[in-house]
LUMLO-431380 format. One line per field, with one value per residue: residue number from 1; residue in one letter; x, y, z of N, C-alpha, C, O in turn. Coordinates in steps of 0.001 Angstrom, whole numbers, plus 500000, padded with zeros to 6 digits. Example, Ala and Ser with C-alpha at 12.3 -4.5 7.8 and 13.67 -1.06 7.14 Angstrom:
BEGIN
fipa: (1/2) .
keba: (A/S) .
nc1: (513190/512850) .
nc2: (494310/497750) .
nc3: (507800/507080) .
cac1: (512300/513670) .
cac2: (495500/498940) .
cac3: (507800/507140) .
cc1: (513200/512900) .
cc2: (496700/500030) .
cc3: (507800/507870) .
oc1: (514236/513409) .
oc2: (496681/501138) .
oc3: (508465/508039) .
% end
This chain:
BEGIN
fipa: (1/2/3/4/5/6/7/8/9/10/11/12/13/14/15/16/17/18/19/20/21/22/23/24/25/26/27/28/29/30/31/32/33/34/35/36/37/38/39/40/41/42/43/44/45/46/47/48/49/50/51/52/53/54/55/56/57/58/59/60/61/62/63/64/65/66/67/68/69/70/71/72/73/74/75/76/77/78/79/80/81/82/83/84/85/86/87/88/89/90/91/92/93/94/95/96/97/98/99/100/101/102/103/104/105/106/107/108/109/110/111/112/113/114/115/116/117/118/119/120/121/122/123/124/125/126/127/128/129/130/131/132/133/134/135/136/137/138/139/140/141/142/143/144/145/146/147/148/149/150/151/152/153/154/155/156/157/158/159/160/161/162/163/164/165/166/167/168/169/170/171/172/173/174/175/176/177/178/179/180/181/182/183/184/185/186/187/188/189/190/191/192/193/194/195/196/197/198/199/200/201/202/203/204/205/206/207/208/209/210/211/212/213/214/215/216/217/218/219/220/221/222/223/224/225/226/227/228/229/230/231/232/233/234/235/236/237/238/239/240/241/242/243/244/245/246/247/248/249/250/251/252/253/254/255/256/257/258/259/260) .
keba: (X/X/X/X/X/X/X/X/X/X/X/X/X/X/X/X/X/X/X/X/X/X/X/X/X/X/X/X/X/X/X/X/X/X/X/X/X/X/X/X/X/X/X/X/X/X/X/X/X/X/X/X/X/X/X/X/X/X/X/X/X/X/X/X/X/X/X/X/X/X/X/X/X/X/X/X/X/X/X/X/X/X/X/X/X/X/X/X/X/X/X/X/X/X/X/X/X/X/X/X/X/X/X/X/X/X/X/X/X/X/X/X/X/X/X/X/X/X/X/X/X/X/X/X/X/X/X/X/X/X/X/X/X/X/X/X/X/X/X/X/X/X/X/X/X/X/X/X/X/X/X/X/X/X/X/X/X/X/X/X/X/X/X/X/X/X/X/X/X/X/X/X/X/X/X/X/X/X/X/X/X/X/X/X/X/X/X/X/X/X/X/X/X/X/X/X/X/X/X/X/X/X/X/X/X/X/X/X/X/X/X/X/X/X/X/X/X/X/X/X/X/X/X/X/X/X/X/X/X/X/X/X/X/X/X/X/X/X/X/X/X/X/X/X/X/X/X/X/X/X/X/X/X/X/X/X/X/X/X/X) .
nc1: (562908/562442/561742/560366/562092/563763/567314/570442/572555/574972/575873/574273/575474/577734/577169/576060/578141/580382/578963/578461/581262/581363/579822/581208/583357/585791/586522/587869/587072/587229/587409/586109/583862/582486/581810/580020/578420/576600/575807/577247/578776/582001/584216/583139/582908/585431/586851/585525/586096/588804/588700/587622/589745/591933/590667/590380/588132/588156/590304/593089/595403/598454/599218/596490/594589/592801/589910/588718/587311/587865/589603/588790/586024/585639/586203/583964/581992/582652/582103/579626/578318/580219/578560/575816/573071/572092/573385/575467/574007/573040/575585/576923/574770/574791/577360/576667/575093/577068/578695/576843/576243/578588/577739/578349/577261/574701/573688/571867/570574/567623/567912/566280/565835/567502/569762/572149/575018/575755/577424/579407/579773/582293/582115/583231/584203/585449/584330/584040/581870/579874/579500/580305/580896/578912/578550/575957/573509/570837/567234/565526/567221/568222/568372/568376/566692/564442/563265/562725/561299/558850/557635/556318/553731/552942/552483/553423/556526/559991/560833/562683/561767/561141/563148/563637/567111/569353/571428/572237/571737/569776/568009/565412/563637/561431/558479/555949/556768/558391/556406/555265/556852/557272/555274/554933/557603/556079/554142/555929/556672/560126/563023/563922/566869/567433/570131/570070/572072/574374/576329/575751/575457/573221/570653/569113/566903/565901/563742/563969/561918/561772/560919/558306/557443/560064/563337/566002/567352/568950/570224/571446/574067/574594/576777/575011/576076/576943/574085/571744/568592/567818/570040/568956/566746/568293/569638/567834/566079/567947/568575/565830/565471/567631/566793/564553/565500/567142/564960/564025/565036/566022/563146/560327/559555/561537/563077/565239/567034/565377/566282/566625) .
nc2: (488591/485025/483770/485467/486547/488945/490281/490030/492355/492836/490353/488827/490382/489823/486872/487590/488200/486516/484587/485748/485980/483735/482585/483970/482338/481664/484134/486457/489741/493425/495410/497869/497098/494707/496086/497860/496212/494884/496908/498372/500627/501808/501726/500035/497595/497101/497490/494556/492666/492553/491260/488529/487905/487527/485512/483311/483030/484424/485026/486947/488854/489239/492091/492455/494021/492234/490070/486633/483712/482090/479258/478083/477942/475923/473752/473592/473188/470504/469662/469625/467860/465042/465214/464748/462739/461311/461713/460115/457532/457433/457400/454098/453585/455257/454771/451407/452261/453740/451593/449939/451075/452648/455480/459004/459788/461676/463267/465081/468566/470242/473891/476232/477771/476554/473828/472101/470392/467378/464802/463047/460540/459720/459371/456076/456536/459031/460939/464715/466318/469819/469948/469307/468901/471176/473048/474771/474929/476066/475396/474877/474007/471225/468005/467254/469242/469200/467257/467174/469482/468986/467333/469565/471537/473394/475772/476897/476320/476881/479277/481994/485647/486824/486889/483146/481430/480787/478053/476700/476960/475193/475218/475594/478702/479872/480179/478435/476393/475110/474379/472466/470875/469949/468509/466405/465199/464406/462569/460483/459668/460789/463378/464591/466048/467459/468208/470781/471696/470990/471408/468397/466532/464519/463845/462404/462249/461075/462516/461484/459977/460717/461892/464122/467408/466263/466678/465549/464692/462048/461453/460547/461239/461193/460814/462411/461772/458635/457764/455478/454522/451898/451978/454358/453007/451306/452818/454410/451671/450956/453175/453569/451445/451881/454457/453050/451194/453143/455059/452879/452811/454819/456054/457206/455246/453511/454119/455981/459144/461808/464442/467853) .
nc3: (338722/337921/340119/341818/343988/344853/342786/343494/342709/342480/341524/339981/337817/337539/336543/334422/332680/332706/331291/328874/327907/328041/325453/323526/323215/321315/320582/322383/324213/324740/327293/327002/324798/326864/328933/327710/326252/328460/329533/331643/333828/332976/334950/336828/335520/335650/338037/338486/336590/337247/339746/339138/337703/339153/340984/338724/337328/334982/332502/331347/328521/327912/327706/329240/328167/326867/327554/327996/328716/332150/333418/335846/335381/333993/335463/337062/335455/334773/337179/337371/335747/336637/338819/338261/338606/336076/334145/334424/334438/331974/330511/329483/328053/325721/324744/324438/322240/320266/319552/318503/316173/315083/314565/315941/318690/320716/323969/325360/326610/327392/327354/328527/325012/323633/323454/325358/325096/326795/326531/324420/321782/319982/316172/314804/312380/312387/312208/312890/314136/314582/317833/320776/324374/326502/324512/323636/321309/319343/319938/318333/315592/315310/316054/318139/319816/318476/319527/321880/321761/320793/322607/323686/324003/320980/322103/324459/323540/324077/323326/321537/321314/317983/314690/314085/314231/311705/310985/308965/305175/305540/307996/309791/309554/309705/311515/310844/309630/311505/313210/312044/311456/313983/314731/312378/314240/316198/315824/314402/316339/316890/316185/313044/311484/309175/307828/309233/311295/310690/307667/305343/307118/309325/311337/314217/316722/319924/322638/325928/327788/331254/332802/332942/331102/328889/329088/328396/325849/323316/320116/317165/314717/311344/308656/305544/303275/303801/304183/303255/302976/304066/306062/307581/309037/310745/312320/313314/314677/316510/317980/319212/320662/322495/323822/325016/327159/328565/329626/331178/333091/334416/335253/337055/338960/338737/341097/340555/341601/341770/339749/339878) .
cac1: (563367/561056/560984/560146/563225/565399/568247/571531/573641/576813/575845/573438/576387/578781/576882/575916/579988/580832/578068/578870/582721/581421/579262/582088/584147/587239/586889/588627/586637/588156/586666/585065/582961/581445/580721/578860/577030/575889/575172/577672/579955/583224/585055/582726/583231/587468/586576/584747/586851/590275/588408/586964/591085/592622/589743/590653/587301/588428/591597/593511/596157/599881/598983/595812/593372/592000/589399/588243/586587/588636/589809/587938/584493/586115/586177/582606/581122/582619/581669/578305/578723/580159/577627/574704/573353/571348/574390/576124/573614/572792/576955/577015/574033/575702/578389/576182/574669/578412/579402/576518/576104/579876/578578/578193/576313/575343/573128/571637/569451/567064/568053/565523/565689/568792/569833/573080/575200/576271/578196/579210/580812/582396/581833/584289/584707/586096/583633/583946/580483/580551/579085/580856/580471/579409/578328/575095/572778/569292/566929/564832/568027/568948/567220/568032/566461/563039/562719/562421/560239/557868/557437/556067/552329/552555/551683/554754/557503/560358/561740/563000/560848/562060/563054/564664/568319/569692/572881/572647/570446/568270/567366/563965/563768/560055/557613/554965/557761/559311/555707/554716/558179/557439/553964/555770/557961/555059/553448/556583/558006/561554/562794/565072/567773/568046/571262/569628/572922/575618/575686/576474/574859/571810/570785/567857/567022/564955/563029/564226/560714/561762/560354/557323/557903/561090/564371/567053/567132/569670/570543/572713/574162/575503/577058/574194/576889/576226/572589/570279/567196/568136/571076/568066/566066/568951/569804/566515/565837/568968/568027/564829/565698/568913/565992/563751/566599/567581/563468/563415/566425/565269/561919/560115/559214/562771/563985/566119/566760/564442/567208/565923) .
cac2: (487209/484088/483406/486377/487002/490305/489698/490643/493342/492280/488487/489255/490882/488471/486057/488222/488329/484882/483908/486875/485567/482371/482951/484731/481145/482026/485615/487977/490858/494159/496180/498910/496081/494433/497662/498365/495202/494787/498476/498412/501694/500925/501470/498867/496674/496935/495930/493047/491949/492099/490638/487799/487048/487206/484771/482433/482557/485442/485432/488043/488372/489864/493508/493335/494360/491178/489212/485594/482872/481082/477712/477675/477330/474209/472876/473740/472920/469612/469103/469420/466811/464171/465126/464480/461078/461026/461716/459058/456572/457363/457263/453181/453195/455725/453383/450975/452623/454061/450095/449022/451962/453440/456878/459727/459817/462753/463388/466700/468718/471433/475175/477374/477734/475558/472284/471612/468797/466822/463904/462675/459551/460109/458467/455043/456880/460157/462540/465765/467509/470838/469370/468885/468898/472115/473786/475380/474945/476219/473916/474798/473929/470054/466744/466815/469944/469436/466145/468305/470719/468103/467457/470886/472189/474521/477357/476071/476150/477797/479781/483680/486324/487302/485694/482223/482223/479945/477693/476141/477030/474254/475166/476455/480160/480125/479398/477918/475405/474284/474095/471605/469663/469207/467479/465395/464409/463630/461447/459646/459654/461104/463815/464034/467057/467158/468944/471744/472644/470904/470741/467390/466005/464217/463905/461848/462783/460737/462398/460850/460790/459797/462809/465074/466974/465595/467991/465425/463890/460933/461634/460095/461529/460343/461455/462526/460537/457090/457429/455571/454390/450872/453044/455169/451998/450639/453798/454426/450930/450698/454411/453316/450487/452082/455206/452345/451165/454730/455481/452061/452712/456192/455911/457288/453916/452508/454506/457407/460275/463413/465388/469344) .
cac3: (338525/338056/341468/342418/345000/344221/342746/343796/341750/341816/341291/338141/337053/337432/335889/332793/332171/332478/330470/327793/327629/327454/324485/322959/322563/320791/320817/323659/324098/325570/328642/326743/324663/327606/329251/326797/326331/329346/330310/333180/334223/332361/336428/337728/334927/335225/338899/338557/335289/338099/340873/338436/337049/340399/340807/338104/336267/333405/331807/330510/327738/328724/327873/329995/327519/326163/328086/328143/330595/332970/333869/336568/334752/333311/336807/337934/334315/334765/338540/337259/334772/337525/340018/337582/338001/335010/332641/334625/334227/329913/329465/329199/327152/324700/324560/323285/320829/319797/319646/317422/314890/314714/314403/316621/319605/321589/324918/325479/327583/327002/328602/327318/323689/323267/323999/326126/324530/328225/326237/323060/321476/318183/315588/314541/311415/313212/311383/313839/313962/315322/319020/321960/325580/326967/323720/323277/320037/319192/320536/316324/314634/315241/316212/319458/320121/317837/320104/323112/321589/320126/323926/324030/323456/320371/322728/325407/323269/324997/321775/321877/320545/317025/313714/314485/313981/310751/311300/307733/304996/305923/308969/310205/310166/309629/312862/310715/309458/312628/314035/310831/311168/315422/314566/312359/315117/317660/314993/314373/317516/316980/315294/311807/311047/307247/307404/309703/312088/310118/306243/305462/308529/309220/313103/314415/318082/320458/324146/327321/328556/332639/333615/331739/329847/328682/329253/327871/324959/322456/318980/316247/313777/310243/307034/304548/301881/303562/304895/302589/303850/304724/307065/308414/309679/311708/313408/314173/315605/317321/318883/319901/321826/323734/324621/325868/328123/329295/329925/332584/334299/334961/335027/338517/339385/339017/342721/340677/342187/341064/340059/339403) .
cc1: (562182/560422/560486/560977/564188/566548/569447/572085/574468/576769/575177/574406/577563/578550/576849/577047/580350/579708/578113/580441/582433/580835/580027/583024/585625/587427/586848/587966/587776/586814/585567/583392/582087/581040/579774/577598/576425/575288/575841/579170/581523/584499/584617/582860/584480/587089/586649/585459/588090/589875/588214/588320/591357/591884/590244/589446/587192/589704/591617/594737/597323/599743/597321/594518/592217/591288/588471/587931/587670/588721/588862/586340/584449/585296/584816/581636/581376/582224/579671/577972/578497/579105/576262/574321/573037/572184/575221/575960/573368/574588/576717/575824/574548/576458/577676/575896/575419/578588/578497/576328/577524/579545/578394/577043/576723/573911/573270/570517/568758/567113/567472/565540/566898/568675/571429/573770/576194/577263/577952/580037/580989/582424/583314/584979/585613/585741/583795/582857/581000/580284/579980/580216/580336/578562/576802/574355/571611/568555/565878/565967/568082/567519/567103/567068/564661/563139/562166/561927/559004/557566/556371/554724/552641/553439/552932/556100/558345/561762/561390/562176/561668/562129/564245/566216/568625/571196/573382/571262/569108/567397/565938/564391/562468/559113/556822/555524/557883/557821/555320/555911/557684/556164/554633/556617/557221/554606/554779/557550/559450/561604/564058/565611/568165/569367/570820/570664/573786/575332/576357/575934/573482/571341/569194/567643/565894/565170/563424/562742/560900/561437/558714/557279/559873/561982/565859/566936/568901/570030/572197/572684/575364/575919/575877/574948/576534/574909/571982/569533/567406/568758/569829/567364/567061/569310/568447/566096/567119/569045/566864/565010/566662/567862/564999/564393/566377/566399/563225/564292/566317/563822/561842/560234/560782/563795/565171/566270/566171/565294/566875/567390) .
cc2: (486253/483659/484386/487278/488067/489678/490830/491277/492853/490897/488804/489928/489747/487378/486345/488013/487399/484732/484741/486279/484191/482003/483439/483019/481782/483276/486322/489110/491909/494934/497371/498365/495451/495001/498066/497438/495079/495809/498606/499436/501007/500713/499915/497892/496203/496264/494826/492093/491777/491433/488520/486649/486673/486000/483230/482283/483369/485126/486827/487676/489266/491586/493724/493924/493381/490287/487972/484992/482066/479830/477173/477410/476231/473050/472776/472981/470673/468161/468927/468280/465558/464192/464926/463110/460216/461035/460487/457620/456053/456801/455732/452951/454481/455474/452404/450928/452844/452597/449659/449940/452439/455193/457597/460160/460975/462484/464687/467251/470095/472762/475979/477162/477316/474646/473163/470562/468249/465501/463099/461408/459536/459069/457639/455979/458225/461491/463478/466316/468814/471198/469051/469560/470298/473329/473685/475524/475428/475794/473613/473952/472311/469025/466954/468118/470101/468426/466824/469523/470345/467796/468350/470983/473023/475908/477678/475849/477566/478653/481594/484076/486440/486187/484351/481642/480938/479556/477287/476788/476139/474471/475854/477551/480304/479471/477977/476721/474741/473765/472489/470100/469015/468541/466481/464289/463590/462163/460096/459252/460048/461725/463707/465641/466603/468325/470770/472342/471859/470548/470037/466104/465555/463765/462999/461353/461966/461421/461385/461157/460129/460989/463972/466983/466464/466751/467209/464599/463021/461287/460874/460587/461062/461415/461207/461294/459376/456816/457089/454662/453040/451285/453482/454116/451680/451370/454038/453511/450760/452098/453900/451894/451468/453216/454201/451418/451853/454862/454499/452598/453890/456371/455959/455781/453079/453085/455533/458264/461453/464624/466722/470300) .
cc3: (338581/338886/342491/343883/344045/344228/342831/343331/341054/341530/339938/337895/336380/336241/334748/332450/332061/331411/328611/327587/327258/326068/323550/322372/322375/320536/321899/323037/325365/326355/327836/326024/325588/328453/328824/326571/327076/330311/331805/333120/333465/333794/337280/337090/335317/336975/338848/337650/336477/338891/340167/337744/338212/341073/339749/337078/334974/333236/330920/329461/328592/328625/328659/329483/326901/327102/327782/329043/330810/332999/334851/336728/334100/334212/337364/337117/334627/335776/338391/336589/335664/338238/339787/337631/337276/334251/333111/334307/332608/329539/328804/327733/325604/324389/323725/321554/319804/318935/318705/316018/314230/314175/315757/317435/320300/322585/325146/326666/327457/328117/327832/326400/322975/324311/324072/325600/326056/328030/324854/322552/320219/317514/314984/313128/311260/312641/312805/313627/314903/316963/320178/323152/325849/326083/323693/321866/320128/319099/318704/315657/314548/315699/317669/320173/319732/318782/321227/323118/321193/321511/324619/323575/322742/321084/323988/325087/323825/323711/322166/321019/319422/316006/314286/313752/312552/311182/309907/306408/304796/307170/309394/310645/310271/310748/312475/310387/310408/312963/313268/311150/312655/315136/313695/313456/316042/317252/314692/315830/317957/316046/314051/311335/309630/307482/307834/310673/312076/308806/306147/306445/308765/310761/313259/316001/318808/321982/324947/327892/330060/333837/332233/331554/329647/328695/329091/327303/324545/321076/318559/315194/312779/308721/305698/303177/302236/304149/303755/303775/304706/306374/308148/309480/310948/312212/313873/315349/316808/318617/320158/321305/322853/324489/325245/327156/329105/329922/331493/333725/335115/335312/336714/339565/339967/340441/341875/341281/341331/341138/339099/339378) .
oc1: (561125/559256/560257/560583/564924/566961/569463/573045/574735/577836/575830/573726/577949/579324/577426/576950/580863/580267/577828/580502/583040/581393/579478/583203/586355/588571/585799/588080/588564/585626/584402/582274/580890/579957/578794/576388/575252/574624/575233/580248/581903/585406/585259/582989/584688/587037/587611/585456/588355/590717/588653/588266/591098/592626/590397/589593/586386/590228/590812/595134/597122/600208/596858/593569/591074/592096/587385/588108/588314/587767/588263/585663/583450/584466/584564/580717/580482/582100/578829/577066/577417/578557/575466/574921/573259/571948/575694/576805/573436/574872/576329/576050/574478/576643/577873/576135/575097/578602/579017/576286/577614/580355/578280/576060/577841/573077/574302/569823/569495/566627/567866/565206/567212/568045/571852/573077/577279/577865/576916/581152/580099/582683/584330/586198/586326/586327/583653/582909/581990/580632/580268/579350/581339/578033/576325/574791/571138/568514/565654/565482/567945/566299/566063/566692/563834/563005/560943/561977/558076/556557/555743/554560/552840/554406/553186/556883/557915/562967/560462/561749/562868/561607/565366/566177/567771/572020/574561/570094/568019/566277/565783/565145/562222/559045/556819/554872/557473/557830/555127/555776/557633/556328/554988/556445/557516/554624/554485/558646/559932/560918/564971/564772/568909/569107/571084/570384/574317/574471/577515/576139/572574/572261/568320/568107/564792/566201/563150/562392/560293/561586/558574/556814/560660/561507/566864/566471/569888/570587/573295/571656/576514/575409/575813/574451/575862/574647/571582/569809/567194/568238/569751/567422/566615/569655/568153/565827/566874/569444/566944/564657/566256/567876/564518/563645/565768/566610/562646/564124/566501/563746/562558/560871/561067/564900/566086/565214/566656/565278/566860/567345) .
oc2: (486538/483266/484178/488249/487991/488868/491997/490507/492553/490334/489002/490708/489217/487065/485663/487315/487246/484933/484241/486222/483553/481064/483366/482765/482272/483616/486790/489484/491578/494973/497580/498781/495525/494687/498566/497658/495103/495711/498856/499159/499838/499881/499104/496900/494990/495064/494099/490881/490583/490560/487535/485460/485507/485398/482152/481562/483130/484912/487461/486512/489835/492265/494862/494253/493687/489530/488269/485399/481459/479206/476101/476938/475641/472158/471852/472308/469826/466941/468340/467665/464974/463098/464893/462268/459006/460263/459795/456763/454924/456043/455779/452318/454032/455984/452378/450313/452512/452612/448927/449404/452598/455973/456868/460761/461417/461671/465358/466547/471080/472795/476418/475982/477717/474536/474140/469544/468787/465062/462676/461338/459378/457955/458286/456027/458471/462571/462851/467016/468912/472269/467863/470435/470962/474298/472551/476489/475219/475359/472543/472998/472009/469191/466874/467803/470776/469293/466934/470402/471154/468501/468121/470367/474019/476617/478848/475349/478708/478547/482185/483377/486225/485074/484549/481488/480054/480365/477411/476996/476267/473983/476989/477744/481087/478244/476916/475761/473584/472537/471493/468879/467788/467468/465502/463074/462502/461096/458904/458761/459764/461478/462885/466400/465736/469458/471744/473485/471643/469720/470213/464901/466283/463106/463050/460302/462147/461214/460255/462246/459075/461042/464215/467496/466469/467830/467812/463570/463260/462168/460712/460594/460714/462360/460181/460396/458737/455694/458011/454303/453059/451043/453044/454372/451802/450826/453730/453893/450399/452005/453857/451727/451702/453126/454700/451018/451612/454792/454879/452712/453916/457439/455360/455517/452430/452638/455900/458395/461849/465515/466685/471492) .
oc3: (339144/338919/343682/344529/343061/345058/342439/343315/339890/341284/338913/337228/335339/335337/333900/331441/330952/330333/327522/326359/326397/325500/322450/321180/323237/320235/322340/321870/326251/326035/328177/326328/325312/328947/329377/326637/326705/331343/332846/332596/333539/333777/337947/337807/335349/337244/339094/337868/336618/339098/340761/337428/338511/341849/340323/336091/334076/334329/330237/329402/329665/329540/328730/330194/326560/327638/327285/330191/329954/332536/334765/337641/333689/334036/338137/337585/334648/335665/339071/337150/335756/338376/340726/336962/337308/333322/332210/334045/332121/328611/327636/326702/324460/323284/322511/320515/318663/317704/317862/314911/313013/313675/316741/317002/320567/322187/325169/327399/327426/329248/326752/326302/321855/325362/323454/325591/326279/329010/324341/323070/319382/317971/314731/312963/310288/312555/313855/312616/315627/317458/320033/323129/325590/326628/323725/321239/321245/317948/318137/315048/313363/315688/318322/321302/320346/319646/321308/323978/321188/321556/325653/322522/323437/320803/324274/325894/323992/323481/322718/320100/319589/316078/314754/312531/312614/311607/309573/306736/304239/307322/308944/311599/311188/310814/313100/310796/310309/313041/313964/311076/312737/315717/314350/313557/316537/317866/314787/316102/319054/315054/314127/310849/309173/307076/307129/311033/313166/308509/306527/306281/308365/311247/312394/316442/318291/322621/324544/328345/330250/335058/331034/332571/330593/328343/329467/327794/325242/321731/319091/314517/313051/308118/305022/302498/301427/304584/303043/304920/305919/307463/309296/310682/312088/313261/315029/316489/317959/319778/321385/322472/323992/325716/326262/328048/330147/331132/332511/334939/336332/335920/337516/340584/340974/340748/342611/341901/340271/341987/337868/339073) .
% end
């Protein structure tokens, strides 16, 4: 482990399974499947899978064979949420921004090689992107994710070995690409999703810098149909200000709490 403390069995297990069901979304896997995935005895799996319902954090279906994540990761996911006091303090100013642009605002946070989306305000026009609270993206694929990699030295980016995954075919599969697009961003300050992890979609992500490197970023995103350039300007400026807001209010200086 990173911190160099042994880790527990049955807890690194645990976790692998929740986090494997959760990854799963709308598909129920059955016992012999995540036995297998995770290289764990198919007895000690059926365990841990009954201990885990009776529990509340797996569900099952009425015959018993079908497993999903619980309710009770609802409750924890969302206690994290409240108990954050950095997402508490960005909501109002995502409000703003909601209130003067009408589209879709989101707030994110970088976990490894994805961004986190921690709160979103849809847009007046009631486009649905495929974003909500909770959900997991590839921190290559979108704006909010190149903002918080543009953050990054090159050499520091926190991206999986292997080819990088495609959500649309715009998106960066190629290193030398993404690396070309995040210098872009540095130079302009914020970055721009041409329709890289929704087609249709155009995203433009600004760094929370109130800590270094930055680990939660702003983004708005609009319908490629009404973005012309005029459009682009006033989301941009209207971005930039509400992140120069967000930056004081947080900002070491301003008595936040240093929340790790």
């Amino acid at each position: 482990m990173a911190s160099g403390v042994r880790g527990v069995k049955s807890a690194l297990r645990t976790v692998a399974l929740l986090e494997l069901l959760a990854a799963r979304g709308d598909r129920p896997a059955r016992l012999d499947e995540l036995a297998e995935e995770l290289d764990v005895p198919r007895s000690s799996m059926h365990q841990l899978l009954r201990t885990l319902v009776d529990c509340g954090w797996v569900r099952t279906d009425t015959t018993g064979s079908l497993y999903g994540i619980g309710i009770r990761t609802l409750l924890t996911g969302t206690s994290y949420l409240d108990s954050d006091p950095r997402v508490r303090a960005v909501r109002p100013y995502l409000d703003e921004a909601s209130d003067a642009l009408g589209e879709t605002i989101h707030l994110a946070r970088l976990d490894g090689p994805h961004v986190v989306y921690l709160a979103t305000r849809e847009s007046h026009e009631y486009l649905r992107t495929i974003s909500r609270v909770g959900r997991r993206v590839p921190a290559h694929a979108g704006a909010l994710g190149k903002a918080l990699l543009a953050e990054r030295a090159d050499s520091e980016l926190p991206l999986s070995d292997g080819p990088l995954a495609a959500l649309t075919e715009n998106t960066h599969t190629d290193r030398a690409a993404l690396l070309a697009d995040l210098a872009g961003v540095r130079e302009r300050g914020y970055a721009i999703d041409h329709e890289e992890t929704v087609t249709g979609i155009a995203g433009f992500g600004f760094a929370l810098r109130y800590e270094s490197p930055a680990v939660d970023a702003i983004s708005c995103s609009v319908p490629v149909a009404r973005l012309t350039g005029e459009r682009q300007e006033h989301v941009v400026a209207v971005m930039r200000d509400v992140q120069t807001k967000i930056e004081a209010v947080l900002s070491p200086r301003s008595g936040a709490p240093d929340w790790r």
